[in-house]
C-alpha positions in Angstrom: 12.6 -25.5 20.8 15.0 -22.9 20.2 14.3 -19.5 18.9 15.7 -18.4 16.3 16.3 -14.7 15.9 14.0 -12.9 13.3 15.8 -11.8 10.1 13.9 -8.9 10.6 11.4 -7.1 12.9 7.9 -7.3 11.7 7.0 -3.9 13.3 9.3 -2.4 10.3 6.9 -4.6 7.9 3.4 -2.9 9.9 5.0 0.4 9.5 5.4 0.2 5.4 1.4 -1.2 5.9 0.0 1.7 8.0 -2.3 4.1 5.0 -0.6 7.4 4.1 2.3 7.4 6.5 3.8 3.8 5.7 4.3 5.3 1.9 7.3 7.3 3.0 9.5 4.4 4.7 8.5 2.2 1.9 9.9 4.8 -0.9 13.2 5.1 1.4 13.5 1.6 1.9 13.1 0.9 -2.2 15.5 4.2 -2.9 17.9 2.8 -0.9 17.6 -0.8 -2.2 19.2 -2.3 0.8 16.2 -5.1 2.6 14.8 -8.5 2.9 13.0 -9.7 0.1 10.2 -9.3 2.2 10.6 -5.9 2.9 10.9 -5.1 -0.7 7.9 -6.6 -1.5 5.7 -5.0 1.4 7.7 -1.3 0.4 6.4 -1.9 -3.2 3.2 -3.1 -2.6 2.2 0.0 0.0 3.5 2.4 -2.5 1.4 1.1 -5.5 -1.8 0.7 -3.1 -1.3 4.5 -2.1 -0.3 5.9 -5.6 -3.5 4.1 -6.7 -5.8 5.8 -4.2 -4.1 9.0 -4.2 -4.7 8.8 -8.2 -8.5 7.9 -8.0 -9.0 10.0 -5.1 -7.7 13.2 -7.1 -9.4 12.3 -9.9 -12.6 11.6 -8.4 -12.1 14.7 -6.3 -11.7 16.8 -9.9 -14.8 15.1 -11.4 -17.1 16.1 -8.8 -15.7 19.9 -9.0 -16.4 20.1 -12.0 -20.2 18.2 -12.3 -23.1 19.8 -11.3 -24.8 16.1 -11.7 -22.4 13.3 -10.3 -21.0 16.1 -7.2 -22.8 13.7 -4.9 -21.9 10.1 -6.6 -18.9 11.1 -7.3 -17.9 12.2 -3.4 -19.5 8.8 -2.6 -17.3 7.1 -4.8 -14.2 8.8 -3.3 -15.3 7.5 0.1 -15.5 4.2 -1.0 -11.9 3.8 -2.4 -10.5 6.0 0.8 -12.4 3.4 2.8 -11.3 0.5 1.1 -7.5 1.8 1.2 -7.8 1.9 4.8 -9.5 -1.6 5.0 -7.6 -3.5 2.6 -4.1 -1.7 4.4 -5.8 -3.0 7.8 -6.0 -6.3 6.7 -2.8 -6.6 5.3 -1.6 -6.0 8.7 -3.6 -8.2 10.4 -2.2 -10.6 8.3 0.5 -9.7 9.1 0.4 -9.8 12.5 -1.2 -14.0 12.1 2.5 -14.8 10.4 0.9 -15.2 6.9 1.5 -13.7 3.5 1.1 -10.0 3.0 0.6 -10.4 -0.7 -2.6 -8.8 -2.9 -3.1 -10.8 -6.0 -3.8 -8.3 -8.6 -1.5 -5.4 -6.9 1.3 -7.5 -5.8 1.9 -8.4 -9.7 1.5 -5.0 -10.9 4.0 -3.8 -8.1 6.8 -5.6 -9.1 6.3 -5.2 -12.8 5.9 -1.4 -12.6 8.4 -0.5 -9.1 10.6 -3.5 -9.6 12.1 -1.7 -13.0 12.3 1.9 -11.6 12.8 1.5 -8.5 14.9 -1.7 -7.2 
């Protein structure tokens, strides 16, 4: 069996994946417009997951500044979606990794109906 070259190096696919830091390469990568359709995808799909925990993270964050009663639940809560951020990023790359799709259901969708306009 030959091999055949790869289109394009998965470790630039982990790299978009990886929580917080992957966000910037992704945004370059969808500014520019130039990529695999796969790469496209992955770039939009890290920059939704991490505009969606940096938005419930701030918000949470506010909400339990400014409650004397939730404080606690509320900082809970905000560990939860940091957590599952980092697991549901983790994943991704893991699958990855196993050659398989690195698609969510709900926030692939809503990643290429909301960045496909703006920013492809």
């Amino acid at each position: 069996m030959p091999n055949a070259p790869c289109p394009m190096p998965k470790t630039r696919l982990l790299l978009y994946l990886i929580p917080i830091i992957g966000f910037f390469p992704s945004l370059w990568t969808l500014y520019r417009g130039q990529g695999s359709r796969e790469q496209l995808a992955i770039s939009r799909l890290s920059i939704t997951l991490a505009l969606t925990w940096l938005l419930g993270y701030l918000l949470l964050a506010t909400g339990a500044g400014t409650s004397d009663f939730l404080t606690l639940r509320l900082f809970i809560l905000n560990s939860f979606i940091t957590s599952g951020y980092f697991l549901v990023s983790v994943w991704l790359i893991s699958r990855l990794m196993q050659g398989k799709s690195g698609r969510l259901p709900g926030f692939s969708t809503l990643a290429e109906r909301v960045l496909g306009k703006y920013l492809s």
